[in-house]
N, C-alpha and C positions, 0 to 999 in steps of 0.2 A: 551705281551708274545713275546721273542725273538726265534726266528726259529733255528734248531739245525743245527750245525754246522758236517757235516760227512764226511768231506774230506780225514780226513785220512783214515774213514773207508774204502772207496770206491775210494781208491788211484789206485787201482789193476784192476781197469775196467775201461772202456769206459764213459762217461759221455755225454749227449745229453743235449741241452738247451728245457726248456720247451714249448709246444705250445697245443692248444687247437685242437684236433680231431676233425673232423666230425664224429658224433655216434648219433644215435636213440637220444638220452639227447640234446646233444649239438643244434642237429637242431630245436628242439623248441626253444629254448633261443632266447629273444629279442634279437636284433643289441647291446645295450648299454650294456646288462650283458655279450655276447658276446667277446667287445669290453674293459671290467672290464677284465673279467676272463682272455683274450688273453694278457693285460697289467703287470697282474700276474706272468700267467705261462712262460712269454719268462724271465722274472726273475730268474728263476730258472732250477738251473742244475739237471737232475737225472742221474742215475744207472740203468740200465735193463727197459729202457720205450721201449716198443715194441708197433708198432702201431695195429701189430694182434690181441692182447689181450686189445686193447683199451688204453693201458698203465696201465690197472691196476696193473702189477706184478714192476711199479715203486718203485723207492726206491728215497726216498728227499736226495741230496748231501748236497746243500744250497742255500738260496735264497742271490742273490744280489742286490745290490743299485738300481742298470740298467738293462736293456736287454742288451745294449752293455758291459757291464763288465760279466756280466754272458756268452755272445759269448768269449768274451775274455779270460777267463780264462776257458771255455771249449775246447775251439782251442786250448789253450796251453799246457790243461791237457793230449788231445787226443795227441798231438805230442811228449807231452813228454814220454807220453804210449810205443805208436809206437816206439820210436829212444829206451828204454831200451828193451824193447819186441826183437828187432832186434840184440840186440847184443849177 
């Protein structure tokens, strides 16, 4: 199954790279599913991940190859945000 690609949807907002919360769920989890899950989500970019809401109100941008490619191309997408936003 390949992961859906949304970039263009959510060209228009902010984009955060993914990470694993502390929440009532999370803190049971084993170290090692923990340590899975957190290998995942830095994979991947979202849209409207708010940590108030747990992240639930998340929207999937894309998942990438890396954690470092997925920083990378959020860094870029945010700055490129910002410099059109500005003018």
């Amino acid at each position: 199954m390949s992961t859906p690609d949304n970039r263009l949807t959510f060209n228009d907002v902010i984009w955060s790279q993914g990470h694993v919360l502390e929440t009532r769920t999370t803190r049971l989890w084993s170290k090692q599913t923990l340590e899975q899950v957190s290998r995942i989500e830095r994979r991947c970019a979202f849209a409207y991940f708010y940590a108030h809401d747990e992240g639930r109100s998340r929207e999937l941008v894309y998942q990438f190859d890396s954690a470092e490619e997925c920083e990378k191309a959020v860094n870029e997408h945010n700055k490129a945000l910002a410099e059109a936003l500005s003018k």
